[in-house]
Structure formats: C-alpha cells, structure tokens
C-alpha positions in Angstrom: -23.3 29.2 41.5 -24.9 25.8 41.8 -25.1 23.5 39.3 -27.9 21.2 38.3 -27.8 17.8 39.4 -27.3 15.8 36.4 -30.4 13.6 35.7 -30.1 9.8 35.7 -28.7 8.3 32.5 -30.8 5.4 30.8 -29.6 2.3 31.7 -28.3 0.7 28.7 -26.8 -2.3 27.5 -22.4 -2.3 26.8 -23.1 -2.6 23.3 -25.4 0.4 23.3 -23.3 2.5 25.6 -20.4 1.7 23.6 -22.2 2.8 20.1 -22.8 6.0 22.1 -19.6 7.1 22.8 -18.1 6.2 20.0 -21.0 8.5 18.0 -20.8 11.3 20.5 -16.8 11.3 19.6 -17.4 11.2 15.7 -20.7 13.8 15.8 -17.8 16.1 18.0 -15.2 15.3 15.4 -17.2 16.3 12.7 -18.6 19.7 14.3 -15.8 20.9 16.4 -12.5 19.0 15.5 -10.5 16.2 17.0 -9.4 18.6 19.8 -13.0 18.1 20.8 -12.8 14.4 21.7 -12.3 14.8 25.5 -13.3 12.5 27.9 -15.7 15.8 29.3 -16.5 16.3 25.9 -17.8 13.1 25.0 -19.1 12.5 28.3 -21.2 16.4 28.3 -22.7 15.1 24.7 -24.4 12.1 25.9 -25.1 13.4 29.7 -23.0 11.1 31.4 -20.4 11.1 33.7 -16.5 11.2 32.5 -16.0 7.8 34.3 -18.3 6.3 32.7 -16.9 6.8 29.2 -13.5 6.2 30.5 -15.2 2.6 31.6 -16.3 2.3 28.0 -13.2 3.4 26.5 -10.3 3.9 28.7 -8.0 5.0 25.7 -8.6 8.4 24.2 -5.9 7.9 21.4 -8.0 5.0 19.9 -11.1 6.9 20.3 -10.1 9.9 18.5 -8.5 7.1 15.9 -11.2 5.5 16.3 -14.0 8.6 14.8 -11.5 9.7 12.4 -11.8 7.1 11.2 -15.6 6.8 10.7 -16.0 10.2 9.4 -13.3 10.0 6.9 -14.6 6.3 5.9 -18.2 7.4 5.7 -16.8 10.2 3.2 -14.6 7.8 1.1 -17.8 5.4 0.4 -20.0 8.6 -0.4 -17.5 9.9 -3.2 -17.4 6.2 -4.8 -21.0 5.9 -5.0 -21.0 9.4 -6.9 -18.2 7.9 -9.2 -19.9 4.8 -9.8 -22.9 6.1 -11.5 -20.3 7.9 -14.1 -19.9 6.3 -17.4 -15.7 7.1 -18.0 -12.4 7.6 -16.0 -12.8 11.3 -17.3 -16.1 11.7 -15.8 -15.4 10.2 -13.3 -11.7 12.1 -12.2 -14.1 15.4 -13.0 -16.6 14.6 -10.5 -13.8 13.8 -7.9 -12.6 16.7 -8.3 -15.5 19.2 -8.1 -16.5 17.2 -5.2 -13.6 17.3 -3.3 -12.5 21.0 -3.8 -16.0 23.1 -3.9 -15.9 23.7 0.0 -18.9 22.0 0.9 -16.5 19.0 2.9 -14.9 21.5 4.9 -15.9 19.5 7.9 -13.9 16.5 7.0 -10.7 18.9 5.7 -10.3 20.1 9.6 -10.6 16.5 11.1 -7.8 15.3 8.5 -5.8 18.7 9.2 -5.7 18.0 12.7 -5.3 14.0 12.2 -2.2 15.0 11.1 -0.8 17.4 13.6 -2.7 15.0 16.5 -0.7 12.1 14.7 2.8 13.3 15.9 2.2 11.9 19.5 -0.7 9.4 18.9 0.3 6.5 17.0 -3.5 5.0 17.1 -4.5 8.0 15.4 -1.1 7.9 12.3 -1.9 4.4 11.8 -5.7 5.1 11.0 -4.3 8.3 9.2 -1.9 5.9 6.7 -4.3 3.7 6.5 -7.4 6.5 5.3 -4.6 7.8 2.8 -3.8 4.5 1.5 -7.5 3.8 0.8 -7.9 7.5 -0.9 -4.3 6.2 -3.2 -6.7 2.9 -4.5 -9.3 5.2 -5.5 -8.2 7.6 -7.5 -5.5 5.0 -8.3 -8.3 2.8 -9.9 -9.6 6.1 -12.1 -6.6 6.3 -13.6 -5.8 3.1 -14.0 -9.0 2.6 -15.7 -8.3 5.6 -17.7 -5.1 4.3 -19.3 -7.0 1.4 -19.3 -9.4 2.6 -21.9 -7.1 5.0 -23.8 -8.1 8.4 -22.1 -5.2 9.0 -19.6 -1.7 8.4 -21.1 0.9 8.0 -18.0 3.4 5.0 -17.0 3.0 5.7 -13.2 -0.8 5.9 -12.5 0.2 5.6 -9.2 2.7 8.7 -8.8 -0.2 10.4 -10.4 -2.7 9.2 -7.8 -0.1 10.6 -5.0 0.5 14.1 -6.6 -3.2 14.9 -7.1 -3.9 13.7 -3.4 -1.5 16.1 -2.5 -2.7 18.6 -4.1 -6.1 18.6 -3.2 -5.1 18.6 0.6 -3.1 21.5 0.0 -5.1 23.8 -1.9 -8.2 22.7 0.6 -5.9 23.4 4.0 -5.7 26.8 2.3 -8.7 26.8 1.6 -9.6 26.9 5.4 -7.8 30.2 6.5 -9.4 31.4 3.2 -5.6 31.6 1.5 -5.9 32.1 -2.9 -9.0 32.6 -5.0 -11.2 29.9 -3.8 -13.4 29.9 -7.1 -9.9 28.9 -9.0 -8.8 25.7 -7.2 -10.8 23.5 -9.4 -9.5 24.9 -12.7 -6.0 25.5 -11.6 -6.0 21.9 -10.6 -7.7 20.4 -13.4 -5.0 21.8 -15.8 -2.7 20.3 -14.2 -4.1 17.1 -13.6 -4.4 16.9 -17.7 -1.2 17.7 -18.2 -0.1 15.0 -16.2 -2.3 12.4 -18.3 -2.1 13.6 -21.3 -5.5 15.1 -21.7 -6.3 17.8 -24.1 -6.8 21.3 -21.9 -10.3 21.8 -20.6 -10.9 18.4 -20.9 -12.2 18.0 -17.1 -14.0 21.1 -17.8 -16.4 19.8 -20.1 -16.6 16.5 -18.3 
C-alpha cells in the first residue's frame, strides 16, 4: 500500500526546531515511556523526517536524559509549590505524601522506572537520574530538617530519614503500577512508619 507523501515541514529557526524535539521527546516520555524516545518516534510526533532530528540532536542518550529530565523537574517544582503554602514540617511531610502516593503521578512513576533500567547502559541518562534523586534527598531533607528544627520530628540523621522514605515511596508506587498490595493502604502504611521514624505520635500525618 502507498503511503502519503509527507507534507512540507514549516521552516523554522534552530532554536525553534530544537525546542521541538526536545518537547516532542518529553510529551512521548510522559505518555508512552522512555522506550518511546526514538529517533522515528520523535521525528513521527512533529512530522519530520528522522534525519532531521538526528541533525538537531544526534545523541539519543542525552535526549532521553535530556526529557527525563524535564518531566521529572517540572514535577519536583509542582510538589514545592504545594508545600510552600503549608504552614509546618508536619503539614507539609503529609502533603508530600498524599501527593506522591494517591496514583494520580503515575505518568512520572514509569519514566523514573524505566530511567532506571535505561540507566544501566546510558550514562547521560544515570547522571540525570543521580542528579533528580539528589534534588528529591534536599527536599524532603529540608522538611525534616525543618521539623527537628521546630521540635516536631525528633531524629539525629534527617538525612538517613530523607533516603528511607524516598525509597519507600518508589517502592510501594513501582508496585503500585502492576497493581501489587492494597493500593488504598500505601499512604497509611507509610505514614506509620514515617512517624515512627521521627518520633511522631501515631496518626499524626493523618490528621495533618
């Protein structure tokens, strides 16, 4: 069977082709997975030849790196401007959690689960990884901190804590994706924990 000629892209500028691809890759990221990013992939999105995206960005490692990164960023600064407008560390460590375990950021949960596996044999994509991980560390780092800070959290390693409940939360929403456990548990299950590991009285979280 035939296939339609492809119609004429517009002609743009570098910069503005550039912008394109890189928000084809993330806007495939986000929908289908890092597996997704291919140089046809990209190149079908935005109606353009494959060349011409390998002209714009002749490494696929730092482009998949490269909308990783933006998603997961773009997530990291949403969740901060949530905390923000909380008045305490309590609050504030509630709110992270409910936001980060109710299922609606499943999107994001895939392109970190497959950032990891895709990591193994592209170091432009780890690097970006470590560095995403590091900046999830500072944040719920600084809510502790700040809760130790003010007398609600009681620990000597705020940021041991701030590892463990990172790890956590990526386990229970991995599961979460083959639909593994009791979904409407995570956040309790979690949040017992978490006060136990600051010292907060049980249910605390809860009625955060």
């Amino acid at each position: 069977m035939s296939r339609a000629p492809r119609r004429q892209s517009a002609r743009k500028s570098p910069a503005e082709r550039a912008l394109e691809v890189a928000a084809a890759a993330r806007d495939l990221a986000r929908e289908q997975g890092l597996a997704a990013v291919t140089l046809r992939g990209v190149a079908a999105r935005i109606d353009v030849t494959p060349a011409l995206v390998a002209h714009y960005e002749p490494s696929m490692d730092a482009l998949v790196a490269s909308a990783f990164t933006s998603i997961v960023a773009a997530e990291i600064d949403e969740v901060e401007r949530i905390l923000a407008s909380l008045p305490t560390p309590t609050a504030r460590l509630a709110a992270l959690l409910g936001t980060l375990l109710d299922g609606t950021r499943d999107d994001v949960t895939v392109v970190w689960v497959e950032a990891w596996a895709l990591g193994r044999r592209n170091e432009v994509l780890a690097a970006c990884v470590r560095a995403q991980m590091d900046a999830w560390q500072a944040v719920v780092q600084g809510i502790v901190e700040a809760g130790v800070a003010s007398g609600e959290f009681a620990t000597p390693d705020a940021a041991s804590v701030a590892w463990q409940l990172l790890g956590m939360i990526d386990g229970l929403n991995a599961q979460a994706l083959v639909r593994w456990g009791d979904a409407a548990t995570r956040g309790s299950l979690i949040g017992h924990a978490v006060e136990g590991m600051l010292g907060l009285a049980r249910g605390s979280l809860a009625r955060a």
